[in-house]
N, C-alpha and C positions, 0 to 999 in steps of 0.2 A: 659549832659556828662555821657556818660557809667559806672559803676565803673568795674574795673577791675576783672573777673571773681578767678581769682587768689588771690586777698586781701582776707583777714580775715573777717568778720563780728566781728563788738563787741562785741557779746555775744563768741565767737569764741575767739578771741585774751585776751580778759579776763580770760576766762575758761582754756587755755592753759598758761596763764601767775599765774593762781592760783596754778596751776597745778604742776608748776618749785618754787613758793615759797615754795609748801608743800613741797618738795623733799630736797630743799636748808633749809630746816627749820628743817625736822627731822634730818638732818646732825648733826646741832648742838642742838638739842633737846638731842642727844645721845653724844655728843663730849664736851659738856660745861661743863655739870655734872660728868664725868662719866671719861673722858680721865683724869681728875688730878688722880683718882685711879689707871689707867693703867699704868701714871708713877712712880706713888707711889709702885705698883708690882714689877716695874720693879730696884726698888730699888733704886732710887733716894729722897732724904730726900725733909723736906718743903721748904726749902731754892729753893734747884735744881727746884722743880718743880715750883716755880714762876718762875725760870728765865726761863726754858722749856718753859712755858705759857705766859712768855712779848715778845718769839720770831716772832711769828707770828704777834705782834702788832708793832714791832720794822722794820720786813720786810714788811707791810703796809706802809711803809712812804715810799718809793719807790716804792713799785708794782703797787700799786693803781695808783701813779699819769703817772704812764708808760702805763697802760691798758687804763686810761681815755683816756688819749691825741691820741692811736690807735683808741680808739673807733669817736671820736669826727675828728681827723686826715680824718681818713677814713668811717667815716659814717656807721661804720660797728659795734654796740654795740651786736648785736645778735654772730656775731662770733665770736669776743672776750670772751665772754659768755661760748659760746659751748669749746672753744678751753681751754680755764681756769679749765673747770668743768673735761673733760678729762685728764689735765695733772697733778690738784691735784691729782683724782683716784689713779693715778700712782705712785704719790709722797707717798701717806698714805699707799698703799699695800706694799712699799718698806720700808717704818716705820715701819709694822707688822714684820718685818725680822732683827730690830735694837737690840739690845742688851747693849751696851755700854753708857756711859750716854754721851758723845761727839758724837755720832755716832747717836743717838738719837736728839741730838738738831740738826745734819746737817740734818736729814731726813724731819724734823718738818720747817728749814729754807726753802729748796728746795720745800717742800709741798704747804707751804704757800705763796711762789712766785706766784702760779697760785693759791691758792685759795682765800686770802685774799681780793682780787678784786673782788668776783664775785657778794656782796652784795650791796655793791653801784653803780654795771652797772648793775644788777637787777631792782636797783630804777629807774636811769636813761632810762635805757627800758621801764620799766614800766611808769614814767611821762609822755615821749613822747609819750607812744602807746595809754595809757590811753586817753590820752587829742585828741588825732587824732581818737579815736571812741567816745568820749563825755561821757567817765565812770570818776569813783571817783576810789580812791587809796587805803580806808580804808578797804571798804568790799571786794576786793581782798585779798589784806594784808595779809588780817584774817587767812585765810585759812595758813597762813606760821605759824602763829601762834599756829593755832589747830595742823598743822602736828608736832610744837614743843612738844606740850605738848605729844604725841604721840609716839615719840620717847624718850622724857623723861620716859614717865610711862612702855616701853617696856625696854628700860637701864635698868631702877629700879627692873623689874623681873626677867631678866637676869642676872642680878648682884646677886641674890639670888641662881641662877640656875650654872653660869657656873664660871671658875675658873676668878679671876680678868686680868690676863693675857691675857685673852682670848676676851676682850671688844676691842681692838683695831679693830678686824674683824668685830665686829656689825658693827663701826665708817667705815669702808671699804664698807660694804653692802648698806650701806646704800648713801655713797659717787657714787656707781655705780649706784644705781637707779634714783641720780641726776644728773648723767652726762647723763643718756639716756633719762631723763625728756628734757633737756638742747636741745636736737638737736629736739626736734619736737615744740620748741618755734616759733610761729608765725609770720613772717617777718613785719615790721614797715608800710610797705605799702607804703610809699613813701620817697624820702629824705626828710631833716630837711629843714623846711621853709625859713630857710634863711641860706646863705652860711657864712660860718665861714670869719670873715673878723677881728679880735683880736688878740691878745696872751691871753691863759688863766692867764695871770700874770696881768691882770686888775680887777683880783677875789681879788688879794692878795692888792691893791690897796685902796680897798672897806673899808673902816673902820666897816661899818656896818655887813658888809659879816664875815672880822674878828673876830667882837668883838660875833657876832651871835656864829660863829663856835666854840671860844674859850670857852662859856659859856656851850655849848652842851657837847662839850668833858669834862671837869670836871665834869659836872654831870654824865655824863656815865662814864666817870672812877671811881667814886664811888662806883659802883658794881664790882670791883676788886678783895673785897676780897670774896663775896658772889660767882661771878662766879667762882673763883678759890680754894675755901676750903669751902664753907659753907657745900657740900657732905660730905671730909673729917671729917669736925667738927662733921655733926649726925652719921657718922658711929661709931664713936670714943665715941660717948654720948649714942650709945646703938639702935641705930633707925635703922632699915631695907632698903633695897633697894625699895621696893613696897613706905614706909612712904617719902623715901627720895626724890623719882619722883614724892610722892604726893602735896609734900610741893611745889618744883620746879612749878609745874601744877596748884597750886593757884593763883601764880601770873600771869600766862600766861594766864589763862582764865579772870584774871581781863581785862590785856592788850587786848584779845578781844572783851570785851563789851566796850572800850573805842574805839576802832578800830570801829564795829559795829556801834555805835552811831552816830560815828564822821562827817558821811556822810548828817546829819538829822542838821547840826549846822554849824553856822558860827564863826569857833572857830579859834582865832586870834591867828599867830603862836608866838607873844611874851608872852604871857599870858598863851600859852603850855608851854614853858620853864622856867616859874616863876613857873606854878603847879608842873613840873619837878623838880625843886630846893627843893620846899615846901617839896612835896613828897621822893625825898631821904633824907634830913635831921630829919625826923618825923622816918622814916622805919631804917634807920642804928643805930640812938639816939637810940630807942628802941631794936634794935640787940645787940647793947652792953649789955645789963642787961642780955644776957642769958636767953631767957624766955621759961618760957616751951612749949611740942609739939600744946598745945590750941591754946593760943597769937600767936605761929610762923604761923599757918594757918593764923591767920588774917592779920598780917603783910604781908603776903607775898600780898596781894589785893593792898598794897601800891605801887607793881612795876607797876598798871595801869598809876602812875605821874609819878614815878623814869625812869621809861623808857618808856611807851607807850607814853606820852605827850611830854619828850623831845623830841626822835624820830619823831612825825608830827610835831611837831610845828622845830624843824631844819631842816629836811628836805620841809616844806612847807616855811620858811624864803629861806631859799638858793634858790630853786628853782624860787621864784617872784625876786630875783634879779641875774639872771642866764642869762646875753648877750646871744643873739642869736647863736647860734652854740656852746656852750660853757656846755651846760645839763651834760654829762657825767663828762666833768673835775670840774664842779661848785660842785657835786657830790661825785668827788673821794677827793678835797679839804677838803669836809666837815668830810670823812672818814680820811682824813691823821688827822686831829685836833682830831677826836675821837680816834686815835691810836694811836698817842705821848701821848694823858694825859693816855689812858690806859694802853701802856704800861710803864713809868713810876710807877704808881699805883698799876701796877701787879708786876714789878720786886721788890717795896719794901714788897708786901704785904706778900711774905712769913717769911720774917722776923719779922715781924707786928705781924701774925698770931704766928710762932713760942714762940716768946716774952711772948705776952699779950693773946692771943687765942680771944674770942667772946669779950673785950675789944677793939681787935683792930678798930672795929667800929667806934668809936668815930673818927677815921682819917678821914673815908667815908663820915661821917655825915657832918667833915668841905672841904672835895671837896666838897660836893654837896654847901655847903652852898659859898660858895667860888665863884661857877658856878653862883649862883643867882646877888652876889652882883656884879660881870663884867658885866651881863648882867643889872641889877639895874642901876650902872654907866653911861654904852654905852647909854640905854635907856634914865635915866635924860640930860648925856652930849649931847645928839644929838636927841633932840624930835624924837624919830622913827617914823618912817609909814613903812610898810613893802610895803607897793605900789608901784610897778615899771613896767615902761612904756615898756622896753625893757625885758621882759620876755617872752620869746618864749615856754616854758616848764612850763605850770600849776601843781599844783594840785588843786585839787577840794576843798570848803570851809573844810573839814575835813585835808588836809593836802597832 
């Protein structure tokens, strides 16, 4: 049989799919850090700026599971994709022009209708296209990883350099380089193996699928308050924009030698989200004591558990039991569960934060610990195996 002169090669579909992580990764390498100052400029207090920042997690419980079911509907995750990544652009340049702090969350709601989605039909892209050239997921990944940390550490000079007001344009700049990354994405090569023959609501059926998802999203809502004020906090403690993207960039380079490795190992996606557990409750416990700039470098090595191993290990759980035609909605389920517990977590954490400041940790510490023993439970109540027959959509032993 011929292959089709027009399919990708997989050195080809990989390298163009690494290619759209870096771009979708220095996004929020610059917008995770960096945008709670913008609205901090913009004269919104700690309080406003948690709830600014649960919105986008709150209009994830619906976007996502609306992009998934188009994507999976119509077999079309690549244009859903492109068409997302354009109409955020549009949404955030029109942000740059808010003023008002109602005016401001409508710009931030509208934004995130089409952006909020674009990470977990990235995955789902990436699972199926992966697995149809015979690559692994993690040393792709990566590369979204390094672009983070990248746009972190350019945030951090820039923030030294230009007026705080003026960070929403980076956040724009860099949103356009990833919508024009987004249209030279790779086409799938062929349809999904098997025709969609379910309702995605036999995801929600799954006990195991559940109790996976439920366990995931607490631990990553753990970093709630880290994502949303740990900047504010070293600004506030005396630390530079350069120190502030350097700290952020410890942990992200952990998360890539975790990535990097993971493809060398046969590492079991339950036993990712127990290290996940382990690992936010060790790194937050220790945030609370306020430690100085020495300790916070090493601490931060501990988001390679807090989030690089929840991360494979729930996305390589969902995925082995992901019915046939169902990738992308199996996907956007796992993102709507990490979006309820985070934004809950975010909406209290400015109060949290307000209150108690580098105390409020001690809450993160018991999500995360919280995350482990559901999954502790789901695990004893129901001997797992994550083995499933009906998996059309792998990842590779790393995840």
């Amino acid at each position: 049989m011929k292959r089709d002169p027009q399919a990708p090669t997989g050195v080809a579909f990989a390298s163009r799919l690494a290619v759209f992580y870096s771009a979708l990764c220095a996004v929020l390498g610059v917008q995770m850090p960096f945008l709670p100052i913008w609205f901090a400029a913009k004269g919104l207090d700690a309080a406003a700026v948690g709830v600014v920042l649960a919105i986008p997690l709150a209009v994830r419980l619906f976007a996502i599971p609306l992009a998934s079911h188009l994507a999976d509907r119509f077999d079309a995750v690549r244009a859903v994709i492109v068409t997302g990544a354009a109409a955020s652009l549009l949404g955030y340049a029109v942000l740059g022009f808010m003023h008002a702090p109602a005016a401001i969350m409508t710009a931030v709601a509208f934004a995130s209708i089409f952006y909020t989605p674009l990470m977990s039909l990235a995955d789902a892209y990436a699972l199926r296209g992966l697995a149809l050239h015979g690559r692994s997921y993690g040393p792709v990944r990566l590369w979204g990883s390094a672009a983070f940390i990248a746009g972190t550490l350019g945030g951090g000079i820039l923030l030294d350099l230009i007026d705080p007001r003026a960070l929403i344009w980076v956040v724009v700049g860099t949103m356009a380089l990833n919508s024009a990354v987004a249209c030279a994405l790779s086409p799938l090569g062929e349809k999904s193996s098997a025709p969609r023959t379910m309702s995605a609501r036999v995801l929600l059926q799954d006990s195991r699928f559940v109790t996976a998802a439920i366990a995931a999203g607490l631990i990553q809502a753990s970093h709630a308050l880290y994502y949303g004020f740990s900047a504010l906090q070293w600004r506030a403690a005396g630390y530079d924009g350069a120190t502030i993207g350097a700290l952020w960039t410890a942990g992200v380079v952990a998360e890539i030698v975790l990535f990097a490795i993971s493809a060398r190992f046969a590492l079991d996606p339950t036993l990712l989200l127990f290290a996940g557990a382990a690992g936010g409750v060790a790194r937050w416990a220790a945030m609370a004591f306020d430690p100085p700039a020495a300790l916070l470098l090493l601490l931060q090595w501990l988001h390679a558990l807090s989030f690089g191993a929840t991360h494979l290990g729930a996305l390589a759980f969902v995925a082995r039991r992901a019915p046939a035609g169902l990738g992308a909605s199996a996907q956007g389920y796992l993102a709507v569960a990490l979006a309820l517990a985070m934004a809950g977590a975010m909406g209290v954490s400015g109060e949290l934060y307000a209150r108690w400041q580098s105390g409020a940790y001690w809450a993160m510490a018991a999500l995360a610990a919280l995350g482990g023993l559901v999954l502790l439970v789901g695990a004893l109540w129901g001997g797992w195996s994550v083995r499933c027959d009906c998996a059309d959509e792998r990842v590779s032993s790393q995840g």
